[in-house]
C-alpha positions in Angstrom: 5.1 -25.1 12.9 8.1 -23.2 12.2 6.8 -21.3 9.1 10.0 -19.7 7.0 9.0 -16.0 5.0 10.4 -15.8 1.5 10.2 -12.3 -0.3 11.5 -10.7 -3.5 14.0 -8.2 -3.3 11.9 -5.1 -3.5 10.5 -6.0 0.6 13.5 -4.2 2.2 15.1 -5.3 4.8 18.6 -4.3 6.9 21.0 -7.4 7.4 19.8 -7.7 10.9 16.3 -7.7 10.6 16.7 -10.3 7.7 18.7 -12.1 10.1 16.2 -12.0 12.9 13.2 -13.0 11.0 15.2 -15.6 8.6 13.5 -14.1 5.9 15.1 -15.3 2.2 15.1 -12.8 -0.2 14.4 -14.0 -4.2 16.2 -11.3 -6.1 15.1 -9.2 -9.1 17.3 -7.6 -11.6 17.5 -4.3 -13.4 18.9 -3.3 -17.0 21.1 -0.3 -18.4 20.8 -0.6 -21.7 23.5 -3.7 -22.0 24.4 -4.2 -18.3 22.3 -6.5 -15.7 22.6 -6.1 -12.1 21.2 -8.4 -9.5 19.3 -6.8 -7.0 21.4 -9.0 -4.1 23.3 -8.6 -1.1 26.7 -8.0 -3.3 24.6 -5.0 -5.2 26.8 -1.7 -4.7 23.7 0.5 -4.5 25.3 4.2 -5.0 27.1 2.7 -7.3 24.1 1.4 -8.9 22.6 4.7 -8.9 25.4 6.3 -9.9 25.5 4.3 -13.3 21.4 5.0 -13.2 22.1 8.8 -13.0 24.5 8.6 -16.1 22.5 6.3 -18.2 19.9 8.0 -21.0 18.2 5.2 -22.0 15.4 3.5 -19.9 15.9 1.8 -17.1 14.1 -1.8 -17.4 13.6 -4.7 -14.5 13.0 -8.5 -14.4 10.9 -10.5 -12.3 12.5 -13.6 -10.6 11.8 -16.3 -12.9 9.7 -19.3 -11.1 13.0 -21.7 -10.5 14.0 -19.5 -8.1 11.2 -19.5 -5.8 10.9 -23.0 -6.7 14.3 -23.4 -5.1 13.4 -21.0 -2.2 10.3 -23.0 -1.1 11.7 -26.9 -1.3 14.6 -25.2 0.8 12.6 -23.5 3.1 9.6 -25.8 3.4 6.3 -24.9 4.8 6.8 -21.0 4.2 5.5 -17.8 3.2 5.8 -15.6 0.1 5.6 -11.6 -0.3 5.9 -10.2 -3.6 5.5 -6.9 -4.9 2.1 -6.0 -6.7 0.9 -7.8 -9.0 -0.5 -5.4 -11.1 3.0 -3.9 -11.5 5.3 -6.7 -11.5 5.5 -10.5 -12.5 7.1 -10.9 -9.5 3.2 -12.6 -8.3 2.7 -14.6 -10.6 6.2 -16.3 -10.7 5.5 -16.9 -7.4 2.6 -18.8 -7.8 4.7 -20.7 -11.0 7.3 -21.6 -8.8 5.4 -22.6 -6.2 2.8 -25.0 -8.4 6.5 -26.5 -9.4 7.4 -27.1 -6.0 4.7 -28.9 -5.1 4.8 -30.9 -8.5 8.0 -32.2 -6.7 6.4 -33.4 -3.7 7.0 -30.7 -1.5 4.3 -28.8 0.6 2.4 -25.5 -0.7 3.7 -22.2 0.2 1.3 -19.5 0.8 1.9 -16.2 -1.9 0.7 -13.3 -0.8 0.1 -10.2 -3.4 1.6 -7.3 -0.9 -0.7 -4.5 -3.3 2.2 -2.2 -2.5 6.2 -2.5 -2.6 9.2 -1.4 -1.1 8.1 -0.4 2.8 4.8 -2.3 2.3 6.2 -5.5 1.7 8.6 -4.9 5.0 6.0 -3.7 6.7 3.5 -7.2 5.4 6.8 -9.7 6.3 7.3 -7.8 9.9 3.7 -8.6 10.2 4.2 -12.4 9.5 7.4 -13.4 11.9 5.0 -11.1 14.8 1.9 -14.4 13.7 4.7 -16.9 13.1 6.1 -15.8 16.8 2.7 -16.3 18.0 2.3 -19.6 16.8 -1.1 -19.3 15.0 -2.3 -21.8 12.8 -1.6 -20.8 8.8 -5.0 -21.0 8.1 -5.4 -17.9 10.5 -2.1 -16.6 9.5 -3.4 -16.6 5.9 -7.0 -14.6 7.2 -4.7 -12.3 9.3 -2.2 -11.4 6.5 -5.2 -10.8 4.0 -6.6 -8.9 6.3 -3.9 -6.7 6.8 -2.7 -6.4 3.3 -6.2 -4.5 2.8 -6.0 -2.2 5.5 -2.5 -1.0 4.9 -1.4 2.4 3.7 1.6 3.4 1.7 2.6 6.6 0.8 5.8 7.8 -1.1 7.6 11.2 -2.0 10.7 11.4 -4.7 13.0 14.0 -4.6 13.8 13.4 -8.1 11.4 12.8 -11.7 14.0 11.8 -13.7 13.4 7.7 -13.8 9.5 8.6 -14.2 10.1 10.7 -16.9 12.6 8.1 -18.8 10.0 5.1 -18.3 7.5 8.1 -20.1 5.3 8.1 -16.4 5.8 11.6 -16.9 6.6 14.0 -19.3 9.8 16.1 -19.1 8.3 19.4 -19.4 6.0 18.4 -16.5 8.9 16.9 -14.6 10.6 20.5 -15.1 7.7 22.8 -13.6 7.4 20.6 -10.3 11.4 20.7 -9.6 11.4 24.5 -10.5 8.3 25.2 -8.5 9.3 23.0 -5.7 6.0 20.8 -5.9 6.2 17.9 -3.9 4.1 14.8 -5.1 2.5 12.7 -2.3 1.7 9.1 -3.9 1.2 5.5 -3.0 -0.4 2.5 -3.2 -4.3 2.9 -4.1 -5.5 -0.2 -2.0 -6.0 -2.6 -5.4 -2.1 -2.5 -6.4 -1.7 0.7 -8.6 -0.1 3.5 -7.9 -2.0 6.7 -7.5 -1.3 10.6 -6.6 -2.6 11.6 -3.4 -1.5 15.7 -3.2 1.1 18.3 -4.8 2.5 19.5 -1.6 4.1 22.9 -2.4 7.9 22.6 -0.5 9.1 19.8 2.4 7.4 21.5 5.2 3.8 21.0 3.8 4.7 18.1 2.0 6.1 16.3 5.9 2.7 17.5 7.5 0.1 16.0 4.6 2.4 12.7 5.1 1.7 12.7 8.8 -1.7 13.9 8.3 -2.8 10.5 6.3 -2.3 8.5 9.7 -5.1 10.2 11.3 -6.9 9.9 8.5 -7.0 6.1 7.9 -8.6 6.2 11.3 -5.9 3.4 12.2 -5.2 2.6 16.1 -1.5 2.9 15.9 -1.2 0.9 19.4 0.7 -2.5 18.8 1.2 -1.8 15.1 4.5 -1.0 13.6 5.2 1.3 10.6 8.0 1.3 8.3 10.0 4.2 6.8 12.2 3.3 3.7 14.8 6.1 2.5 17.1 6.3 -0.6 19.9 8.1 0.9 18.0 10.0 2.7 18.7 9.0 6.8 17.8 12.4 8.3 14.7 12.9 6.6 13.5 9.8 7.6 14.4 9.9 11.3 13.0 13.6 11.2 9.7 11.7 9.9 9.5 8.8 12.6 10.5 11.3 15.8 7.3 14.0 14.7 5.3 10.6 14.4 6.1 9.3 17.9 4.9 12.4 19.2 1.5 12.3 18.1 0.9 8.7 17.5 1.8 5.4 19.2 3.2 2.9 17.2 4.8 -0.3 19.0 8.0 0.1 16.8 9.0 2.2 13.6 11.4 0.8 11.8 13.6 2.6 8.9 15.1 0.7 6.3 18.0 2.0 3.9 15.8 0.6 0.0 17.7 -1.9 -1.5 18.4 -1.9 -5.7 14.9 -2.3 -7.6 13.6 0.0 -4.6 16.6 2.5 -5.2 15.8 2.2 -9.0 12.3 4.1 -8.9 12.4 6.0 -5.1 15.7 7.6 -7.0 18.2 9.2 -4.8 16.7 10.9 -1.5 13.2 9.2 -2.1 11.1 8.2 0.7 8.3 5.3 1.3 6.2 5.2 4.7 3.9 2.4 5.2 1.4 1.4 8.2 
C-alpha cells in the first residue's frame, strides 16, 4: 500500500525532503495584533520575524481548522497524520475532526498520530514513517511502530532569545532580564506526555552544547540505524557545530538539519535551536 504522510506546518521539513517523502503539509497561522500570516511555502520567514521583533502585543496562532485535513486525506487517500501536541495545540484534535469527516464521505480512515513534541519531533516522527512506508509494513504495524517510537523519543530545545515567552506571560520580564544578562542558557523540551518542561540552566554555550549532548547518553538510546534531527532559527553554524561533535561520539544513520519554518520560527525566536532523537 502506498501510504501518503500528511503533517501540520510546525513538522519541518526542507523542499527536498518534502519532496522525497511526498509529505503534505496542513498549514497553521499566526497573528500580530490585526495581521494573519499563513505558515506556507509563500511565508517570508525573516520577514515574519522581523514584523514579530517589532510587534508589542502578543503573538497568537491557529490550528488548521478540520476542512483542511478533511481535504488533505480524501486527496491523499490511505495516509498518515503528524500533528503537534495535543496538549498544546488543537492542531490533534482537528485532525481527528477532519478525518471523522472524511470518512463520513466515504473515503478510508487516516491514521493521527499525537507527535507529544513539535518542530524537530514531528520531522523526526514523519522521517520515521516514509523509512516503515519504504519497508512496506502493514499499517497495523506501522501504527504499533510509530506509537512506539513517539514514546521513546527525546526532544530538547535552547532559545537564544525570551522575548515571545515573556509576551505570551511564560515568563516574566524581570526573569527574562537576569538569564540574558547572566548568560543562563535554558535546556527544555518535550516531557514525554506533550508538555513542555525545563531540563537545566546551562551557564554560557559551551556548557549549555555539552548538557545537550550529554542527554543522548543518557536516554540510553542505541543510536545505530536511527536518525536525529536538528532544527535551527537562523542559526546554520550552531547547528552543524552540534551534529559534527555528535558524529564523533555517537552513530546515528543520518542527522538531518532543518532551517524551522513560521509557527516554529514564532516560539524558537531568532537563533533558537530544537534537537530531537
Amino acid at each position: 500500500m502506498n501510504y501518503k504522510i500528511i503533517a501540520d506546518s510546525c513538522c519541518d521539513l526542507t523542499p527536498d525532503m518534502k519532496k522525497e517523502m511526498g509529505i503534505v503539509s496542513i498549514p497553521l497561522t499566526m497573528t500580530l495584533g490585526d495581521k494573519e500570516f499563513c505558515d506556507d511555502e509563500h511565508l517570508d520567514v525573516n520577514g515574519f520575524l522581523d514584523e514579530l521583533k517589532a510587534f508589542s502585543g502578543k503573538p497568537l496562532s491557529a490550528s488548521p481548522p478540520p476542512i483542511l485535513y478533511q481535504e488533505a486525506i480524501e486527496t491523499a487517500g490511505d495516509s498518515f497524520i503528524v500533528t503537534l501536541s495535543d496538549k498544546i495545540s488543537g492542531s490533534y484534535s482537528n485532525a481527528v475532526i477532519g478525518n471523522s469527516m472524511a470518512v463520513e464521505n466515504g473515503n478510508s480512515r487516516a491514521h493521527v498520530f499525537d507527535s507529544k513534541s513539535a518542530v524537530a519531533g514531528e520531522t523526526l516522527i514523519a522521517i520515521k514513517l516514509y523509512e516503515l512506508i519504504k519497508n512496506r509494513m502493514s499499517k497495523e504495524n506501522i501504527i504499533e511502530a510509530t506509537n512506539s517510537f513517539i514514546d521513546n523519543m527525546k526532544t530538547y530545545f535552547v532559545l537564544e532569545n525570551y522575548d515571545n515567552l515573556q509576551k505570551n506571560g511564560r515568563l516574566s520580564k524581570i526573569k527574562g532580564s537576569l538569564i540574558h544578562f547572566l548568560n543562563i542558557k535554558l535546556i527544555m523540551g518535550a516531557d514525554g506526555h506533550g508538555e513542555i518542561a525545563l531540563f537545566e540552566k546551562c551557564r554560557g554555550m559551551k556548557h549549555m552544547i555539552e548538557q545537550l549532548i550529554s542527554y543522548i547518553d543518557k536516554s540510553g538510546k542505541d543510536t545505530h540505524n536511527e536518525n536525529l534531527v536538528i532544527s535551527h532559527c537562523n542559526n546554520h553554524p550552531l547547528a552543524e557545530q552540534l551534529s559534527a561533535l555528535i558524529v564523533k561520539r555517537f552513530h546515528f544513520k543520518k542527522i538531518y538539519i532543518v532551517p524551522t519554518g513560521g509557527l516554529s520560527s514564532m516560539y524558537a525566536d531568532d537563533k533558537g535551536i530544537i534537537m530531537a532523537f
